[in-house]
N, CA, C and O of each residue as an XYZ file, in Angstrom:
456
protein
N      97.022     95.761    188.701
C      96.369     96.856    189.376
C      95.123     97.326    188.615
O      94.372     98.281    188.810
N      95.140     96.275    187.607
C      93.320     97.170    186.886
C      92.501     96.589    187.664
O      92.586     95.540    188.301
N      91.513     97.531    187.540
C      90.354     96.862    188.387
C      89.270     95.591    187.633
O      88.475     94.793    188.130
N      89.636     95.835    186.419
C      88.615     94.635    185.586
C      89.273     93.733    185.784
O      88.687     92.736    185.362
N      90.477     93.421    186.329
C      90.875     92.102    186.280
C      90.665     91.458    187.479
O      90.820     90.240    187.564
N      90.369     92.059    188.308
C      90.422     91.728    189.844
C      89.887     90.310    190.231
O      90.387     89.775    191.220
N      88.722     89.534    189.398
C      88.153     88.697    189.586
C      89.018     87.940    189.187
O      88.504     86.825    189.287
N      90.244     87.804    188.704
C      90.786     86.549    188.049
C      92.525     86.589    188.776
O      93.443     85.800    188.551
N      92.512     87.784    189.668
C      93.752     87.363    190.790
C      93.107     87.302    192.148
O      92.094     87.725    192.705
N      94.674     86.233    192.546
C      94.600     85.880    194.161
C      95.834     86.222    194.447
O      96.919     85.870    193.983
N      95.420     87.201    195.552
C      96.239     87.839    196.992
C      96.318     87.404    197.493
O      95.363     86.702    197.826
N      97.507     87.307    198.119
C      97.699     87.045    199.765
C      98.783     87.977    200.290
O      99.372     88.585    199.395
N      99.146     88.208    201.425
C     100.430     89.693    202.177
C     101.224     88.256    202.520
O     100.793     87.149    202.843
N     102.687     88.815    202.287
C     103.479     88.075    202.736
C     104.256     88.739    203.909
O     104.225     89.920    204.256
N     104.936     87.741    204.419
C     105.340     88.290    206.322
C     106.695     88.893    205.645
O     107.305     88.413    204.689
N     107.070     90.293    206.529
C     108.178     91.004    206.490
C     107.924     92.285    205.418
O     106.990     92.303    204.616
N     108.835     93.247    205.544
C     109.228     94.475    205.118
C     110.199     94.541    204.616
O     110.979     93.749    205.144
N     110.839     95.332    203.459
C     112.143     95.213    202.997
C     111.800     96.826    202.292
O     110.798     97.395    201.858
N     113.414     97.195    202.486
C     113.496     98.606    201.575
C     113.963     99.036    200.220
O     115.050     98.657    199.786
N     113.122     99.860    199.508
C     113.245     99.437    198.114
C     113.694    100.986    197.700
O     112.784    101.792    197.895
N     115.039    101.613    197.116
C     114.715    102.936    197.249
C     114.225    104.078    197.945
O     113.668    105.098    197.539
N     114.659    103.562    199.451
C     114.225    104.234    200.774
C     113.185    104.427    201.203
O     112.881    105.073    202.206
N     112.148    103.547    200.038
C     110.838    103.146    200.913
C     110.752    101.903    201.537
O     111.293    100.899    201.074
N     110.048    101.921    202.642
C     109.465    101.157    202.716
C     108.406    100.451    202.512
O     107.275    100.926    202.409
N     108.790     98.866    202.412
C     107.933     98.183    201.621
C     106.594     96.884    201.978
O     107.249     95.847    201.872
N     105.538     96.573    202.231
C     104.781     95.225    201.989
C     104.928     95.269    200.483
O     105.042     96.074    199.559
N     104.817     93.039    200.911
C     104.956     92.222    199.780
C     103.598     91.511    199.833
O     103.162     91.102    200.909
N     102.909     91.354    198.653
C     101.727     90.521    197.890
C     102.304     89.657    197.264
O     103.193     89.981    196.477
N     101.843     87.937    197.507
C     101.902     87.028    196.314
C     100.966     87.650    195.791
O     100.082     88.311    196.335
N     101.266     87.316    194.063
C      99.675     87.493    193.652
C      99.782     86.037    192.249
O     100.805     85.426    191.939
N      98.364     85.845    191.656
C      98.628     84.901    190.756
C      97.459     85.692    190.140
O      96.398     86.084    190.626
N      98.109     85.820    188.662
C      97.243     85.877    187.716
C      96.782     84.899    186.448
O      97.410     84.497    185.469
N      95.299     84.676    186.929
C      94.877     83.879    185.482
C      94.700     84.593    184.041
O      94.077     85.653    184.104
N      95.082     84.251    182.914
C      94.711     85.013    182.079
C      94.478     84.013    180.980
O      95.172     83.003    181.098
N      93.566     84.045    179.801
C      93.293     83.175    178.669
C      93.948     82.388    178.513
O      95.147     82.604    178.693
N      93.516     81.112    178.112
C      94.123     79.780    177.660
C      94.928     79.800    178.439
O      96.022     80.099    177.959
N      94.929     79.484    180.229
C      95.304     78.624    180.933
C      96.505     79.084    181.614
O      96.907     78.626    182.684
N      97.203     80.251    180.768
C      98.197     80.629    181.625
C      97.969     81.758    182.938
O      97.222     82.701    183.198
N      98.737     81.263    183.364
C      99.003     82.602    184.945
C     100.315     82.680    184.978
O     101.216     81.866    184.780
N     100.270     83.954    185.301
C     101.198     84.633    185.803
C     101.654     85.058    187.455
O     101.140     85.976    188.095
N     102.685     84.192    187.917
C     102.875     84.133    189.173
C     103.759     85.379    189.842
O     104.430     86.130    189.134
N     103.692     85.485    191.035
C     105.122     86.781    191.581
C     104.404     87.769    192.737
O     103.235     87.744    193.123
N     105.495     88.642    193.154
C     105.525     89.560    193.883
C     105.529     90.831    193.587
O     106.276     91.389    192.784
N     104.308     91.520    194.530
C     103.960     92.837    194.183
C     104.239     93.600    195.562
O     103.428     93.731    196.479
N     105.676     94.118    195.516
C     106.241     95.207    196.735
C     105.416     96.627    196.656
O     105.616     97.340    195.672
N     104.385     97.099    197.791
C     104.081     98.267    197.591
C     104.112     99.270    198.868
O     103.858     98.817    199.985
N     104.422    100.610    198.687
C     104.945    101.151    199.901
C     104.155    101.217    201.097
O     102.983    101.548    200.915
N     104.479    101.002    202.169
C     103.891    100.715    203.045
C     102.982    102.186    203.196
O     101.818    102.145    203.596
N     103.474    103.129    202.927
C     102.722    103.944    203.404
C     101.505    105.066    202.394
O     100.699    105.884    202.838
N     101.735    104.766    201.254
C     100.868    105.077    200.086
C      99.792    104.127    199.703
O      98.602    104.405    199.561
N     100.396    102.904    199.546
C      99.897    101.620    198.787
C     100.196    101.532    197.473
O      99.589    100.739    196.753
N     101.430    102.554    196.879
C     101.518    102.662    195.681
C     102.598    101.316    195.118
O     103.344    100.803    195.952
N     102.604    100.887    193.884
C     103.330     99.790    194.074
C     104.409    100.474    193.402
O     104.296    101.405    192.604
N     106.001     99.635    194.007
C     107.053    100.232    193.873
C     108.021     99.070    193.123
O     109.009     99.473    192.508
N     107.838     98.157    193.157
C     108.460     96.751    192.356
C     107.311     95.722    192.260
O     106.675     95.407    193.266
N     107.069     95.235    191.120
C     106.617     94.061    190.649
C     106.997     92.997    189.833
O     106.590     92.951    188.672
N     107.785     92.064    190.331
C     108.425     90.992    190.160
C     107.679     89.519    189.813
O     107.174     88.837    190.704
N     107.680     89.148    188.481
C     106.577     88.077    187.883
C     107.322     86.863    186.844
O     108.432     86.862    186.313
N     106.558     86.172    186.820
C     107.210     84.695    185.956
C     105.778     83.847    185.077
O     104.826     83.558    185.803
N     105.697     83.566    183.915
C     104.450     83.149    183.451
C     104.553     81.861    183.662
O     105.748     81.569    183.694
N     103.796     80.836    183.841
C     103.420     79.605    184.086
C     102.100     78.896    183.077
O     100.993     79.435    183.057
N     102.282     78.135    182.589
C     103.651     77.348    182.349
C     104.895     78.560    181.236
O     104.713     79.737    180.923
N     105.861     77.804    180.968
C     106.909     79.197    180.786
C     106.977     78.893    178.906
O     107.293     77.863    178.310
N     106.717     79.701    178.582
C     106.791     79.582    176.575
C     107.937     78.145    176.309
O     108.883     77.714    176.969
N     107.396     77.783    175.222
C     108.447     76.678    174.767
C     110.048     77.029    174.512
O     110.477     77.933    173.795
N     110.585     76.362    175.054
C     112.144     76.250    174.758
C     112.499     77.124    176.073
O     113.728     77.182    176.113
N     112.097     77.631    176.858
C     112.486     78.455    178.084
C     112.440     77.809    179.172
O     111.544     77.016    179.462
N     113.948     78.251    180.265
C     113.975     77.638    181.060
C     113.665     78.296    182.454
O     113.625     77.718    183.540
N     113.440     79.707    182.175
C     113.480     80.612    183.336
C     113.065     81.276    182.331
O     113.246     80.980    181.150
N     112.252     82.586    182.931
C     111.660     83.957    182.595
C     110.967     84.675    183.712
O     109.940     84.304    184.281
N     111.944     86.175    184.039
C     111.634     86.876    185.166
C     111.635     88.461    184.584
O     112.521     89.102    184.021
N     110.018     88.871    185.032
C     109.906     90.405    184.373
C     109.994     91.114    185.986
O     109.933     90.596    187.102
N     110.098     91.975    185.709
C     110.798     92.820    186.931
C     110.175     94.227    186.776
O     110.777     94.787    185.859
N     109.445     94.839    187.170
C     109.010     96.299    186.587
C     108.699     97.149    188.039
O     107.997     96.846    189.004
N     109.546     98.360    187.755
C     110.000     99.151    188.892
C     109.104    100.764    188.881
O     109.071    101.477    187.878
N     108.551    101.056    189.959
C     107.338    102.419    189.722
C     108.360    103.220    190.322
O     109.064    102.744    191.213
N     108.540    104.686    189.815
C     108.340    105.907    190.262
C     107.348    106.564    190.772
O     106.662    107.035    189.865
N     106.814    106.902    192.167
C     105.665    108.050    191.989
C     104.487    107.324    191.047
O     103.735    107.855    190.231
N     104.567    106.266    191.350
C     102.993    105.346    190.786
C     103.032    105.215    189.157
O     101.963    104.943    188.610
N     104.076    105.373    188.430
C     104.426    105.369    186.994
C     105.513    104.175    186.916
O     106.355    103.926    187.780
N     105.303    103.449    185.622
C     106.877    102.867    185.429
C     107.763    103.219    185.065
O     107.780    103.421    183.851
N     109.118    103.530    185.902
C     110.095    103.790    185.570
C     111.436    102.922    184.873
O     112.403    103.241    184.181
N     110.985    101.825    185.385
C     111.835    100.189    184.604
C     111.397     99.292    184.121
O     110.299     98.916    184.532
N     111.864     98.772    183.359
C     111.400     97.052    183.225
C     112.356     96.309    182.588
O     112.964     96.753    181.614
N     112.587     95.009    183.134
C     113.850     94.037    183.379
C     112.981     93.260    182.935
O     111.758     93.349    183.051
N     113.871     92.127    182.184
C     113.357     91.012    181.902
C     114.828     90.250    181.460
O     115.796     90.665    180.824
N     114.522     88.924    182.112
C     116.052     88.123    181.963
C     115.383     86.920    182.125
O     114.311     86.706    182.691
N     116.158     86.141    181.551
C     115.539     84.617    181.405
C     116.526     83.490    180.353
O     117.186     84.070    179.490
N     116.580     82.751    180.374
C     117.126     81.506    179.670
C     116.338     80.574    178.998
O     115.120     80.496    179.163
N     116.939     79.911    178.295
C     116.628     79.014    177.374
C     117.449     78.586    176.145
O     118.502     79.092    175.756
N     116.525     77.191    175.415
C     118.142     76.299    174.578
C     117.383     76.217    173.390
O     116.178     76.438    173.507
N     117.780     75.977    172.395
C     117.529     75.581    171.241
C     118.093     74.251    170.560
O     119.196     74.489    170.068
N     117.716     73.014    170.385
C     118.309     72.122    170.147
C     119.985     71.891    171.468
O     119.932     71.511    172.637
N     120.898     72.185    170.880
C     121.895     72.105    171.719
C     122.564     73.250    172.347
O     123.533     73.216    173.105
N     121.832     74.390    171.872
C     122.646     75.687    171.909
C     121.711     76.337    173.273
O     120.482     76.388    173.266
N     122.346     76.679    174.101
C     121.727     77.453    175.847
C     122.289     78.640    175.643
O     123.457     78.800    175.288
N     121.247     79.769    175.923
C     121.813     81.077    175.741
C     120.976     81.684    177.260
O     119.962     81.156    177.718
N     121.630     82.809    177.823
C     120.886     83.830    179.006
C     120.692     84.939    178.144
O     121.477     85.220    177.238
N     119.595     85.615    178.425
C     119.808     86.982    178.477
C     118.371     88.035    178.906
O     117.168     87.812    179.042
N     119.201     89.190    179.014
C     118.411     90.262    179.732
C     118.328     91.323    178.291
O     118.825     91.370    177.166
N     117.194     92.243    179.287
C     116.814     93.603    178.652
C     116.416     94.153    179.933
O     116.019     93.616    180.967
N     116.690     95.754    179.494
C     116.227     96.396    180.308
C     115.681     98.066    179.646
O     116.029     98.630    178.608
N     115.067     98.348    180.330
C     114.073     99.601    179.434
C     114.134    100.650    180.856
O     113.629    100.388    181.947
N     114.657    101.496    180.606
C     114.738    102.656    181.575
C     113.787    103.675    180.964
O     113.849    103.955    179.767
N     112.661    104.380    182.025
C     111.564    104.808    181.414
C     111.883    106.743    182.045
O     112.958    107.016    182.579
N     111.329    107.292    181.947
C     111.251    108.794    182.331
C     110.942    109.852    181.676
O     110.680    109.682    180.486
N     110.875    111.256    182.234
C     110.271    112.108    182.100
C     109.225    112.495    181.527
O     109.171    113.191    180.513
N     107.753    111.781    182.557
C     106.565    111.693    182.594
C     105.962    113.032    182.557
O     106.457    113.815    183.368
N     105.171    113.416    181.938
C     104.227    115.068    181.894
C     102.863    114.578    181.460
O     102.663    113.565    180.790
N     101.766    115.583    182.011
C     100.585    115.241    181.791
C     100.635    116.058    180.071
O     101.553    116.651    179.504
N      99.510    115.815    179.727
C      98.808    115.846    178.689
C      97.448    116.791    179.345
O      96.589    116.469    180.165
N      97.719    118.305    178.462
C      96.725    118.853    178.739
C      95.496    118.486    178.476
O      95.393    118.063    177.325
N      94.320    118.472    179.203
C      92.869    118.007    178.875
C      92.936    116.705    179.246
O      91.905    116.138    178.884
N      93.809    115.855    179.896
C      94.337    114.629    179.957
C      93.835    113.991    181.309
O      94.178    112.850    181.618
């Protein structure tokens, strides 16, 4: 959603609506290029009726060494992040492990002069 980056993603709207926390939702592919070659692929759910985004669901390409999956997941409140998920797999020599994190975010206040 920054605007300096804008030149280096591609949009497109994907068909259908789905409800996310009793909003309703449009879905964006989007792909982001970023230095040395990687992008970052996924879906950007934003409410249909704000445009604020309410889930953004992403995977880097190509995926870090030794990983077999990697999915970040980051969830808005009121146009702030309120979550972020990240779960993914990968092996080390013979050893395969899963795992997640998750970061529950809140009680946002401005900053006077801010």
């Amino acid at each position: 959603f920054d605007p300096g980056l804008q030149d280096s993603v591609d949009i497109r709207p994907l068909a259908g609506n789905r409800q996310i926390e009793g909003r309703n939702c449009v879905a964006f592919a989007f792909s982001l290029t970023q230095p040395k070659n990687t992008v970052v692929e996924g879906t950007a759910w934003l409410d249909a009726a704000t445009g604020f985004p309410v889930e953004v669901v992403s995977s880097p390409k190509p995926l870090p060494r030794a990983a077999h999956e990697l999915v970040t997941t980051v969830r808005y409140t009121d146009g702030l992040v309120s979550e972020v998920r990240v779960a993914g797999s990968g092996s080390l020599l013979f050893l395969k492990r899963r795992f997640s994190s998750i970061v529950t975010l809140g009680g946002w206040f401005r900053l006077s002069g801010g």
